[in-house]
N, C-alpha and C positions, 0 to 999 in steps of 0.2 A: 513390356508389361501392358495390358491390357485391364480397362476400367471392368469391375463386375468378377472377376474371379476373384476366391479367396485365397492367398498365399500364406506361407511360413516362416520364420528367418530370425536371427538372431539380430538382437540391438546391441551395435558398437560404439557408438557414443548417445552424446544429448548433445543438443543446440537451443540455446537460450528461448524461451521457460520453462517449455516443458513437453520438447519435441525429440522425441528420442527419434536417429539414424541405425538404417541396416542398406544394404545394397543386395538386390537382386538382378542376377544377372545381367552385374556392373552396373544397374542403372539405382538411382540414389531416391531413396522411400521414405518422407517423413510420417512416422506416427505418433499423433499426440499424446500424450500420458505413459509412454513406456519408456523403462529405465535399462541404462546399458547393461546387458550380458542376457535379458531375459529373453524367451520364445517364445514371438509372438504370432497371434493368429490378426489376419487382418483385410480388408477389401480397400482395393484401389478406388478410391472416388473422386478423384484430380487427376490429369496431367497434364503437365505444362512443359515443353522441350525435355531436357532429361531429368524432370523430377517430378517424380510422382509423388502425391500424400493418399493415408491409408488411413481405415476408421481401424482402431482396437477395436478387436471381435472378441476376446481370449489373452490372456497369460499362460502357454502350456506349461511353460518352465519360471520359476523365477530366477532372479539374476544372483549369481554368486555373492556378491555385495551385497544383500538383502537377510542379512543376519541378525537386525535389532529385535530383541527378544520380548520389547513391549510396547508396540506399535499401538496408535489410539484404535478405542475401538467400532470409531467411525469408519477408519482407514477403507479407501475405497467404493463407499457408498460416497461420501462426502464429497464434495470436489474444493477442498481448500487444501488439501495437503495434499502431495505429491511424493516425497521421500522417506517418509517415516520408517519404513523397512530398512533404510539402508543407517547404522551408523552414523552420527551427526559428522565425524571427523572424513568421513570420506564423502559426505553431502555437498562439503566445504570446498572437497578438493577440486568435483567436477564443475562447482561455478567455479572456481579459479581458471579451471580448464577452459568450458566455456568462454569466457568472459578473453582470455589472454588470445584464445585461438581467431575471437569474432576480433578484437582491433588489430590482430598482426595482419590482418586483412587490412585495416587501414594506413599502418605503419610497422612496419616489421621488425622483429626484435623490442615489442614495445617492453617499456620499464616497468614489469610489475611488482610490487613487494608481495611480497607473503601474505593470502588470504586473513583479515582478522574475524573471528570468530565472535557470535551474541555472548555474553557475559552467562546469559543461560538459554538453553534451547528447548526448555519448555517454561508455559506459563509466561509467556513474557509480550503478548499483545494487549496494548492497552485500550481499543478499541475495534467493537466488532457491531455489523451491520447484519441481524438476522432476518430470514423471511418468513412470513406466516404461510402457510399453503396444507398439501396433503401432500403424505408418502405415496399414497395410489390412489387413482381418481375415484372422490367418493368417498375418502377414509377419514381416520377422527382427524381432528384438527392436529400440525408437526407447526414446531418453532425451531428453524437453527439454516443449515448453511443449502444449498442447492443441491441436487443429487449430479455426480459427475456426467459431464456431457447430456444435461436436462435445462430446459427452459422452465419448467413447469414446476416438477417433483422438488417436493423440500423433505432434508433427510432431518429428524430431531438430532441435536447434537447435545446432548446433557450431559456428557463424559467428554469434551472438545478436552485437547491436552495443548494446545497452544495459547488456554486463557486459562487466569486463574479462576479457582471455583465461585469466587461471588459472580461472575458471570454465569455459571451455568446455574446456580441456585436462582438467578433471577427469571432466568430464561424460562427453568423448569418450572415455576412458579407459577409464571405469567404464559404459559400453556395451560396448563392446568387451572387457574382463574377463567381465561377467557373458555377455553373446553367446557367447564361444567356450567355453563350459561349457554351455550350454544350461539357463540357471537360469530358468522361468518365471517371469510378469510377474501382478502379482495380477489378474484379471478381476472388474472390479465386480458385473458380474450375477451371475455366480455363484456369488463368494465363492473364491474359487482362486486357486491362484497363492503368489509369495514377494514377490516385488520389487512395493514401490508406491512409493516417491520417494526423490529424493537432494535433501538440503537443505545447501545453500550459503552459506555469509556470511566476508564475506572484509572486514578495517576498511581503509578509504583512505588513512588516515593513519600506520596501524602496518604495514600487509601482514598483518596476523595474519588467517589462515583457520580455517573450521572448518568439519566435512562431515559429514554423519551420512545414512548410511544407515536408511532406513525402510518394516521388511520383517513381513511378518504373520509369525508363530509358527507356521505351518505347514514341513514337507519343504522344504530348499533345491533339493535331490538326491542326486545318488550320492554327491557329495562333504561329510564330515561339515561340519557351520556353523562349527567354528571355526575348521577348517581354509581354508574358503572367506575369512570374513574376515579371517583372515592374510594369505594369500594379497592378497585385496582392498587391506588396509592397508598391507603393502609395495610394490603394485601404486602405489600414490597416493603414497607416500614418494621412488620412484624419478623420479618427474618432474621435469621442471625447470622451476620455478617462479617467476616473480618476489618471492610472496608466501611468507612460511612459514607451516609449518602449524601451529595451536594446539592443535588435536585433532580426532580423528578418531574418531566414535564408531558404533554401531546402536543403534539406537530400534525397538521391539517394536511395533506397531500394530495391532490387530486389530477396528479400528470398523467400523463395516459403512458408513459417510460417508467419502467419500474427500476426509478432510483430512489434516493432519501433526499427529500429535498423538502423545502417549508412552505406554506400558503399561508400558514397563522402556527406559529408556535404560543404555548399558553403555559404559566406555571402552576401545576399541580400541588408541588412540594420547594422550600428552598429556593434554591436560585437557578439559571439558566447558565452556569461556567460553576467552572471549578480550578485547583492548581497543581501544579507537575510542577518539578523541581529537575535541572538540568543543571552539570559542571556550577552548583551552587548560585543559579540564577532560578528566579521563578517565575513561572508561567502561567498569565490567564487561560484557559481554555474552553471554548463555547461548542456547543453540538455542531458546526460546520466547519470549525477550525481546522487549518491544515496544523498537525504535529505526529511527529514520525511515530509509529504504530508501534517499537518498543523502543522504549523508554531508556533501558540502559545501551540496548545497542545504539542508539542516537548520541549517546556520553561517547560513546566510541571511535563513531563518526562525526562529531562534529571535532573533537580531538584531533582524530586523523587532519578534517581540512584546518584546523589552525596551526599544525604541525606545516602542514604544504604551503600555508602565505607565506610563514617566517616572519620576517620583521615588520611589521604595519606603522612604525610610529612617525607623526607628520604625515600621514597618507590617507586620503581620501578611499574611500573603498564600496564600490555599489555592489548589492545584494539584491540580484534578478530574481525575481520568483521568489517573494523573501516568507511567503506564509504568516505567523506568526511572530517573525522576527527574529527565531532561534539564532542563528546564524551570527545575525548584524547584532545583537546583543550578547554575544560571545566575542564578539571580534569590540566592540564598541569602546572596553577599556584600554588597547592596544592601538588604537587608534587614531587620528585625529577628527575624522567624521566619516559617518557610515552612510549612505542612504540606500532605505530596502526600497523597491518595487512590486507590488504584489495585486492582481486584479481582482480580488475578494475583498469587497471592504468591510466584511465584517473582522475578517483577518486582519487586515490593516490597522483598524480599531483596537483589536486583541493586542497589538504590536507595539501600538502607541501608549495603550497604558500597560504591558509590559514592562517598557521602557523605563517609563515612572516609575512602575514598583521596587526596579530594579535601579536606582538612582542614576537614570545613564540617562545626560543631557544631550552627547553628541551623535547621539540618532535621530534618524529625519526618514518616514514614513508616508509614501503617495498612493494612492490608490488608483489603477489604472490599467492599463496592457500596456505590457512590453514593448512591442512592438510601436505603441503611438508614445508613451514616456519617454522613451531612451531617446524620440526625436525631437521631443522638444528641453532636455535639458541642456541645460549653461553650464553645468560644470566638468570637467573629461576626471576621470576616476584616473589612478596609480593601481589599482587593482580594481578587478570585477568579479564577483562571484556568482556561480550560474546554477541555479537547483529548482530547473524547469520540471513540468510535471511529466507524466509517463511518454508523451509524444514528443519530447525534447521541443525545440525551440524554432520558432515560426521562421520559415526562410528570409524571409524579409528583416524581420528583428535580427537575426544573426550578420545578416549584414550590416544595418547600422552598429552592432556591436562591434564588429569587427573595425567598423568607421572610426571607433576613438583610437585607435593604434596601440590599446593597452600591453603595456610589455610582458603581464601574466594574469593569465584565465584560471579559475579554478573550478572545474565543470562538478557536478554531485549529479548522478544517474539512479533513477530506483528502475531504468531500462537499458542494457550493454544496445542493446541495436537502434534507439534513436540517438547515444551517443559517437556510434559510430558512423551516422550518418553525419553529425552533426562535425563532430572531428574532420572528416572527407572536406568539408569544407574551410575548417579552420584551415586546416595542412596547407591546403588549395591557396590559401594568405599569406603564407609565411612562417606561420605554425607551427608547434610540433611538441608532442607530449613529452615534459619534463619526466614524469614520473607518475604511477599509479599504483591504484590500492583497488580491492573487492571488500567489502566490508558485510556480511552476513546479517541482515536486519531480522529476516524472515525464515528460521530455520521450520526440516520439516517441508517447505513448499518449493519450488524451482525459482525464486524471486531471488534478484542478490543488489545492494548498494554498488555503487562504484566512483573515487574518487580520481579526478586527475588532475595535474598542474601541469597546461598548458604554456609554453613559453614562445614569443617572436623570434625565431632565430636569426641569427646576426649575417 
């Protein structure tokens, strides 16, 4: 194959997230965003030895599996969902696929159980990061997700079916306020502009919401800022909500990386956290807090991994990458002492009065990296729990981990291929996967959990 023509071909599988395979004349074609069975049109723009990647030009055909009769009706402008076409029951099945085919690479015949499934596959994210921008350069102002395979383009998402509606009543709201005042939208090339995101989190279980607006430090307009955000914060208070609101804040942002991040956060309305409720434990939750994106699928998996330790009692038990705490406050009653690790200290803080609310005295909360903690502690854990972030876990840290000689790992992946890399080298120690799970956090998108208990073989 050669870079620059356009070719044809049918997609036979995916590979983890959302890279669908086809082979052309035997030689192996990844193209992004296509799903197996469909005909695709597409140009070669890689190759590396025998694999080439392809840009989707076209869907001539769609794929047999693509029978869901009420797909969103962003579906395919958007770029946050990926499956919606296909039945959720057979969504489920190709990350099992996926996910089983990528570690028998690592270990063959690995132990997996039966896919578990989100409690529901729609409506079930509890947080969402929108972007301000335009549909087409130049057009009215759009609030919602990125346009697929776009840096720029923001597609309005006010019918999103992966949140419930008091998110898109807010969204659409808070378009429409800033629209009819004409508050420009920050432009990333240039560095201009006011508005760059509205960030959303709403708990399942309590309705407590919280919104923070997040706008560079430049000129709003003609109208002073605090006047705007009055305005703004009444605007949001008058709606009719199924959920209440916990607070309503602005976040100052002025990174020249278009993430969500804080320079000065300020309360508008209420307070800056709110609470979620988990396996009958409850949770502080603040705007940067790591906690798993639904709610009930998280009851499910964190289930799962207290299923995989079994017995904890008399057992010390470290919680790497602990976030919030969920985890080492699940595990904390069964226990004899937990200690998380987690380099966010605002998370850490969340963690610690967690803890307290939650009357659990045998958790113990550092704030730090991985990587420099794990080397200066004194005490060697009976277990260790690992729920590092999407790039799995720092070569170096993994080997002082590896250094306590713990006699079982219990790894949590929201990525099958930094887990498989990261496996490669447990195995390389002595290692070897007890047993695993795929747990479905994110239906709808190519994203899948995965749980595994790692054991020192004898």
């Amino acid at each position: 194959m050669k870079k620059g023509p356009i070719y044809t071909g049918i997609v036979e599988k995916m590979e983890f997230p959302n890279k669908g395979v086809l082979y052309i004349d035997k030689e192996k074609v990844i193209v992004k965003n296509a799903l197996p069975g469909q005909t695709v049109r597409f140009a070669v723009n890689k190759k590396r030895n025998n694999r080439c990647e392809g840009k989707l030009l076209e869907v001539e055909m769609p794929s047999p599996l693509e029978t869901a009769s009420d797909p969103c009706p962003h579906f395919g402008n958007c770029g946050g969902c990926l499956m919606q076409t296909i039945p959720y029951e057979d969504q489920t099945a190709i990350k099992e696929e996926q996910v089983r085919s990528l570690l028998n690479q690592v270990q063959p015949d690995i132990p997996l159980d039966t896919i578990k499934p989100s409690p529901v596959s729609r409506a079930y994210r509890n947080k969402m990061e929108f972007s301000f921008g335009d549909e087409e350069k130049d057009g009215p102002l759009a609030l919602g997700m990125h346009r697929r395979g776009s840096f720029h383009d923001v597609v309005n998402t006010d019918h999103c079916q992966i949140v419930h509606e008091d998110f898109t009543r807010i969204l659409t709201a808070t378009r429409d306020f800033f629209a009819a005042r004409h508050i420009p939208f920050y432009k990333k090339l240039r560095h201009q502009g006011y508005l760059r995101h509205l960030l959303v989190r709403r708990a399942v279980k309590t309705g407590q919401i919280l919104v923070a607006l997040v706008t560079s430090s430049q000129a709003a307009g003609a109208v002073p800022e605090e006047e705007l955000l009055s305005q703004w914060t009444e605007e949001l208070l008058s709606l009719c909500l199924e959920g209440t609101f916990g607070g309503i804040l602005h976040i100052r942002n002025d990174s020249l990386a278009d993430v969500v991040q804080s320079d000065e956060t300020r309360i508008l309305y209420g307070q800056d956290y709110f609470y979620e409720e988990l396996l009958g434990l409850r949770f502080k939750i603040s705007p940067f807090s790591f906690f798993q994106t639904n709610s009930l699928g998280a009851e499910v998996l964190y289930d799962t991994v207290r299923q995989y330790i079994g017995d904890t009692k008399a057992k010390t038990v470290f919680d790497l990458y602990s976030g919030t705490g969920t985890i080492a406050q699940i595990l904390a009653p069964v226990a004899q002492k937990v200690i998380g690790v987690e380099i966010v200290s605002e998370a850490v803080e969340a963690a610690r009065e967690n803890a307290a609310l939650n009357g659990l005295t045998n958790c113990q909360f550092i704030a730090g990296d991985v990587l420099k903690v794990v080397g200066e502690m004194k005490e060697a854990p009976d277990l260790i729990v690992l729920d590092p972030p999407r790039d799995g876990i720092h070569p170096k840290a993994l080997e002082k981990i590896i250094g306590f000689g713990t006699e079982r790992l219990i790894y949590v992946s929201c990525k099958p291929t930094s887990l498989a890399r990261d496996l490669e080298v447990l195995l390389a120690h002595g290692y070897g996967v007890d047993k695993g799970c795929c747990v479905d956090m994110f239906p709808g998108t190519g994203n899948i959990e995965t749980v595994v208990a790692i054991t020192r073989m004898k």
